[in-house]
Backbone bond lengths (Angstrom), bond angles and torsions (degrees), N, CA, C in turn:
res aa  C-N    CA-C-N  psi(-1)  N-CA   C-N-CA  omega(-1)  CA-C   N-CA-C  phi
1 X - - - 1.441 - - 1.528 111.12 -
2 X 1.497 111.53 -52.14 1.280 114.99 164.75 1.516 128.82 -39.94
3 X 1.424 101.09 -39.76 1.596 111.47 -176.22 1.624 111.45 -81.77
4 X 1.369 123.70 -27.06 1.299 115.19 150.15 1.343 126.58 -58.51
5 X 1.127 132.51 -44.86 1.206 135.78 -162.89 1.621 106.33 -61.63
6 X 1.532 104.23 -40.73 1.403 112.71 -173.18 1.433 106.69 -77.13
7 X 1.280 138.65 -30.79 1.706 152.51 -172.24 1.573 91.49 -69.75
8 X 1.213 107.89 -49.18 2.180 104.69 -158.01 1.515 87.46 -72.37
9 X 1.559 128.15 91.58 1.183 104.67 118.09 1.531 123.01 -115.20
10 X 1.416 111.32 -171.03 1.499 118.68 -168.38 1.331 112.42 -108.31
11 X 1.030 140.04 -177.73 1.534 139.94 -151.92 1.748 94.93 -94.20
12 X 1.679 104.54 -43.61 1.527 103.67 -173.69 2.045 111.08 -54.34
13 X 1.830 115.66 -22.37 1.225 110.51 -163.37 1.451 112.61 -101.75
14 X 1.454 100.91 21.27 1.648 108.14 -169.04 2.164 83.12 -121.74
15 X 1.694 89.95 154.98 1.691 108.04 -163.06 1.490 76.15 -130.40
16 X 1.781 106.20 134.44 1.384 101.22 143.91 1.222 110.67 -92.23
17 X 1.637 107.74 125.48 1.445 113.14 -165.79 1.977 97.00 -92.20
18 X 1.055 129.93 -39.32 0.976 124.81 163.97 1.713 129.79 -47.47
19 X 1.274 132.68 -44.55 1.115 142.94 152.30 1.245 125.42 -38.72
20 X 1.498 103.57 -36.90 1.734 100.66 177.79 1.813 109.66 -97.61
21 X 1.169 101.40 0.22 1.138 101.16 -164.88 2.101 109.59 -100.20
22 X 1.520 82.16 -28.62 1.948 102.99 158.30 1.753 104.93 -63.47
23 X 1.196 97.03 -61.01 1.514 104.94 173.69 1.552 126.15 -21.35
24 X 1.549 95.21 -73.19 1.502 109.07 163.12 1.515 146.46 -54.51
25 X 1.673 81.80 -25.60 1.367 104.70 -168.63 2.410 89.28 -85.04
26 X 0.854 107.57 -34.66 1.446 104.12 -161.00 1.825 81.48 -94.97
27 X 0.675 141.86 17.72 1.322 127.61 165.26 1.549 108.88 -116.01
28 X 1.396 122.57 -8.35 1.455 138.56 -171.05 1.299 92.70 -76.89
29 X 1.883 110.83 -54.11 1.474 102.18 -174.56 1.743 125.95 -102.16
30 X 1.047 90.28 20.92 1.394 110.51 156.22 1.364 112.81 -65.66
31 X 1.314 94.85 -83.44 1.524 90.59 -179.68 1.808 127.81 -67.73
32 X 1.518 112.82 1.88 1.202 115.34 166.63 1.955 113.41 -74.38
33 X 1.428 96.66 -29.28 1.478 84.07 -172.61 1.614 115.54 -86.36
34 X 1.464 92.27 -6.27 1.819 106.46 176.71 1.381 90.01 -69.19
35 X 1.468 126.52 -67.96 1.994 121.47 -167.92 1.529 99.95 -35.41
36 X 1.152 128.52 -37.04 1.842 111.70 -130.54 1.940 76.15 -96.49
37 X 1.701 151.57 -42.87 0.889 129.93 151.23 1.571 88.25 98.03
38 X 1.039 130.24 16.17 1.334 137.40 -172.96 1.499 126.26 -114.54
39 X 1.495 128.91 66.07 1.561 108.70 -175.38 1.323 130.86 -30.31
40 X 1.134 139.07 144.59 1.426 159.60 172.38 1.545 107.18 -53.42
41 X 1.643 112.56 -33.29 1.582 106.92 -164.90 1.925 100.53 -105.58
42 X 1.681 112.68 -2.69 1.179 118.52 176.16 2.078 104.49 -80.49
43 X 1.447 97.53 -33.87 1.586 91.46 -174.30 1.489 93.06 -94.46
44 X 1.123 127.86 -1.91 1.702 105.23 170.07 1.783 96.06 -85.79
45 X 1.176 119.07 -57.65 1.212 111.87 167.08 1.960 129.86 -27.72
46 X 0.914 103.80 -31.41 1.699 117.34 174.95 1.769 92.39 -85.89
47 X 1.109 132.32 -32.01 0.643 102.62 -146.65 1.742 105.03 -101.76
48 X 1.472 98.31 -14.72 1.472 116.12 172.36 1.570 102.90 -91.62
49 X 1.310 137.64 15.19 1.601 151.06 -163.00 1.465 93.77 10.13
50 X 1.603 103.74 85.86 1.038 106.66 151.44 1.602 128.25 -146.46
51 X 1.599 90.27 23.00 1.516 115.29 -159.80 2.050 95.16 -90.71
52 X 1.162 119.45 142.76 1.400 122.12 173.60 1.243 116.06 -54.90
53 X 1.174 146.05 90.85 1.396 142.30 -163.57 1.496 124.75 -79.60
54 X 1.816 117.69 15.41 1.531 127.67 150.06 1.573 102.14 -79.54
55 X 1.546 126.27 -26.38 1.446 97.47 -169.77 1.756 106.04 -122.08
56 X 1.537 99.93 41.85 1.311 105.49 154.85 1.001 124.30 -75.21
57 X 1.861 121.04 169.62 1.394 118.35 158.12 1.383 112.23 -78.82
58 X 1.476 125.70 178.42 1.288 124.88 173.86 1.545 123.59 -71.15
59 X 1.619 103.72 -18.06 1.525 97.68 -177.68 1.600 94.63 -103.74
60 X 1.170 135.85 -13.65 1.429 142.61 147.16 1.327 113.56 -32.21
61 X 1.961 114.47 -52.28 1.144 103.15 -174.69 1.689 119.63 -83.28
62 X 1.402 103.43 -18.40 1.461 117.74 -173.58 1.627 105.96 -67.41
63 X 1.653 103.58 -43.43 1.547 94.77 165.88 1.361 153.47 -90.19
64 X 1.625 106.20 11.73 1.416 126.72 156.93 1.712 101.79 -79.86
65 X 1.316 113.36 -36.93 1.745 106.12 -167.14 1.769 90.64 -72.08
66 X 1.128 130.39 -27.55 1.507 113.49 -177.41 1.324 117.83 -93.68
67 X 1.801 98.53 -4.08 1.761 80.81 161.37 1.226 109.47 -97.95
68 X 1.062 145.70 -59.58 1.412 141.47 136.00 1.685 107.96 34.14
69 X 1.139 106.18 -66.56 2.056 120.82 -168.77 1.316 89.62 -80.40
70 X 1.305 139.45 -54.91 1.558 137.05 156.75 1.214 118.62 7.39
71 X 1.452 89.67 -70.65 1.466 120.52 -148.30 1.787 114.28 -78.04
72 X 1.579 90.63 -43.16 1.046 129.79 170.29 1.948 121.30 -48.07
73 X 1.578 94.16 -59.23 1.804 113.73 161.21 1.276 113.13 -50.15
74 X 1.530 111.66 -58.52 1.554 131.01 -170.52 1.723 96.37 -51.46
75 X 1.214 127.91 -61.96 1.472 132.31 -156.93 1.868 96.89 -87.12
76 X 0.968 125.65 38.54 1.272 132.12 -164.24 1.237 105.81 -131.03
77 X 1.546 97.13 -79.95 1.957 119.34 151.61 1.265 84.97 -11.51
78 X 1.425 113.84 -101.65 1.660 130.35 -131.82 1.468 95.08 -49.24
79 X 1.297 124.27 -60.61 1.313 126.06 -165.80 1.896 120.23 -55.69
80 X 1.471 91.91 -17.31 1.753 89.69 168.57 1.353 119.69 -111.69
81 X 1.743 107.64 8.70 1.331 100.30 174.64 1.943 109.63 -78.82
82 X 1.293 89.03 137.86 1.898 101.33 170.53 1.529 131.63 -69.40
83 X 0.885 144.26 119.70 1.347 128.22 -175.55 1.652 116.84 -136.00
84 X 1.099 114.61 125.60 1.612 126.65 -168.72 1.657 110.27 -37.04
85 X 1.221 135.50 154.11 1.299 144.51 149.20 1.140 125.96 -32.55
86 X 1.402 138.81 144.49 1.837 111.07 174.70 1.440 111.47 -82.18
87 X 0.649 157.64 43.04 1.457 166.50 161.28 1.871 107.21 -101.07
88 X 1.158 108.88 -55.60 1.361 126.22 -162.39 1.946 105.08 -36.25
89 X 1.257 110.32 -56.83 1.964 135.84 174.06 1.886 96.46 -49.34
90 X 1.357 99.29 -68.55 1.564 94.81 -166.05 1.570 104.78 -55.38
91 X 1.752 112.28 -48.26 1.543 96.26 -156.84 1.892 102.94 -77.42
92 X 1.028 124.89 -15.24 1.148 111.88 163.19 1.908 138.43 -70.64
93 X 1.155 84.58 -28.96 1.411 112.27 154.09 1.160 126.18 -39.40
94 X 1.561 113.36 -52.19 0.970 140.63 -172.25 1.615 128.77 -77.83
95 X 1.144 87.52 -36.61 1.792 118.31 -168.23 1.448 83.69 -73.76
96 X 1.537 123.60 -65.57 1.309 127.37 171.86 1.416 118.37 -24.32
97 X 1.255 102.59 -59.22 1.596 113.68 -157.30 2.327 101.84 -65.46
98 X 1.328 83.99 -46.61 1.640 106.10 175.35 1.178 129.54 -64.32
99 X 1.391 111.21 -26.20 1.845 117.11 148.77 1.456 110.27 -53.32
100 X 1.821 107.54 -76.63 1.397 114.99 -169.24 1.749 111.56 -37.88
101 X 1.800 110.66 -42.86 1.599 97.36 -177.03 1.336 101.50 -76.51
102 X 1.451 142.50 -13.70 1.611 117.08 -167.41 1.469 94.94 -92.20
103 X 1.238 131.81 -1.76 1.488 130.03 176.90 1.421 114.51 -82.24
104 X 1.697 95.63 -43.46 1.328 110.33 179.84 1.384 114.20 -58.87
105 X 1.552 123.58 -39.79 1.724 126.22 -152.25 1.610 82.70 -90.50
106 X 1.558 126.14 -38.96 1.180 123.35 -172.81 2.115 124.65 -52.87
107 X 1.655 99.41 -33.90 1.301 122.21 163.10 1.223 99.83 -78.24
108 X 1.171 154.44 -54.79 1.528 133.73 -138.28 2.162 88.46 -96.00
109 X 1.267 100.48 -39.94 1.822 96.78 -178.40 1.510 134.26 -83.09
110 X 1.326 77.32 -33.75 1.970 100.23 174.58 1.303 107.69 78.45
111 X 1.271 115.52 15.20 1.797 110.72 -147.85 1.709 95.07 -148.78
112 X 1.129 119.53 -65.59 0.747 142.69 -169.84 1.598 126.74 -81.00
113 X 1.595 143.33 157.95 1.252 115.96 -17.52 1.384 132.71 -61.38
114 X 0.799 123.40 -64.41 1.750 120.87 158.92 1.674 125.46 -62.03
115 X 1.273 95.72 86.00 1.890 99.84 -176.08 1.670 127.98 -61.36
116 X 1.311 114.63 141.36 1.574 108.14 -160.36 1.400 120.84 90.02
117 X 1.515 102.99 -19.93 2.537 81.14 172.05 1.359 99.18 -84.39
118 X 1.101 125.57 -40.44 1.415 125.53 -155.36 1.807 125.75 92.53
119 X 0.980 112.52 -122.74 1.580 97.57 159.78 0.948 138.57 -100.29
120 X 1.770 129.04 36.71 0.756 130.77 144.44 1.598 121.30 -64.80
121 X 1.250 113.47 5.69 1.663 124.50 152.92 1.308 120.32 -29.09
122 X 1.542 84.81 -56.92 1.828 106.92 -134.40 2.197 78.08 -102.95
123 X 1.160 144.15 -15.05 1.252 139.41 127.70 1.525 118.47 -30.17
124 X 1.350 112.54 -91.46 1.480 122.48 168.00 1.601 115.84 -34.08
125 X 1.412 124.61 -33.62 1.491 117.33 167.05 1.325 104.07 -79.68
126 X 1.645 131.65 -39.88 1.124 109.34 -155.03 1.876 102.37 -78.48
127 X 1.021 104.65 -24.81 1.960 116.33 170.21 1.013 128.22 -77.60
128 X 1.947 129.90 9.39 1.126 130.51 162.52 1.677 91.57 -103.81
129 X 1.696 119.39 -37.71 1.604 107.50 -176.10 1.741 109.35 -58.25
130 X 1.519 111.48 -41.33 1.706 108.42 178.26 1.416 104.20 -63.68
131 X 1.161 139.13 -51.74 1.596 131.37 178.40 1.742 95.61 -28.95
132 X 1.178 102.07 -80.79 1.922 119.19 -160.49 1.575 96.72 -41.70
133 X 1.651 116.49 -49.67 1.420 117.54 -174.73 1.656 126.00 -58.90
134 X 1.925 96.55 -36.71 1.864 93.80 175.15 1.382 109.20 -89.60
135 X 1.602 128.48 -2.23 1.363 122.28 137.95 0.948 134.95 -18.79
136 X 1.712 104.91 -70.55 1.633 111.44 169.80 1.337 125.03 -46.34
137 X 1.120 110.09 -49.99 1.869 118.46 165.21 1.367 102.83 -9.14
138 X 1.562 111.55 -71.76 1.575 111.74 -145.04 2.205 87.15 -99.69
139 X 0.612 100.20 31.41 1.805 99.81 172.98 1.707 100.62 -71.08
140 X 0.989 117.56 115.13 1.353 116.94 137.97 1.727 150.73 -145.97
């Protein structure tokens, strides 16, 4: 009996609570974009600096001058960063690659590449692979 009583209601005792709550919510930012008093194509304009900067606002102008210094840092950076030779990648690369085969021919020949040291091969490979390896170190 109880459980009927609670099931019967009628259309008038039900709220769309969601509807009013969109409602509110789109009228919240309604009137938020009325406060800020700011066109959309004035801050894209600041932001592409191409806006007249006598008939900015003051925090308009403060935020073109910080992109500006931004911009300014950014192209600064780049210009003192260092960067290796093109040679520098391959021949280390290489040095690498040229250990592993003189180690390799040295195991498969026993003799060879340089016949008569013995393993001082497998020295001489392992000291052309560290060359190529403290290469990498200074990569940038």
């Amino acid at each position: 009996m109880a459980d009927e009583e609670l099931h019967e209601t009628t259309a008038d005792d039900q709220k769309d609570w969601q509807a009013e709550t969109d409602a509110e919510a789109a009228a919240k930012s309604e009137d938020n974009d009325d406060d800020l008093d700011i066109p959309m194509d004035r801050v894209e304009a600041v932001l592409n600096a191409t806006a007249d900067k006598d008939s900015l606002s003051p925090q308009m102008q403060r935020m073109m001058n910080r992109q500006a210094e931004n911009t300014r840092r950014v192209e600064e950076t780049i210009k003192g960063t260092k960067s290796n030779p093109r040679w520098f990648v391959p021949l280390f690369c290489a040095l690498m690659i040229i250990g592993l085969v003189w180690a390799v021919v040295y195991y498969l020949t026993s003799d060879y590449p340089i016949p008569h040291i013995g393993d001082w091969n497998l020295a001489i490979a392992f000291a052309i692979i560290m060359v190529g390896f403290i290469m990498t170190i200074w990569w940038r």
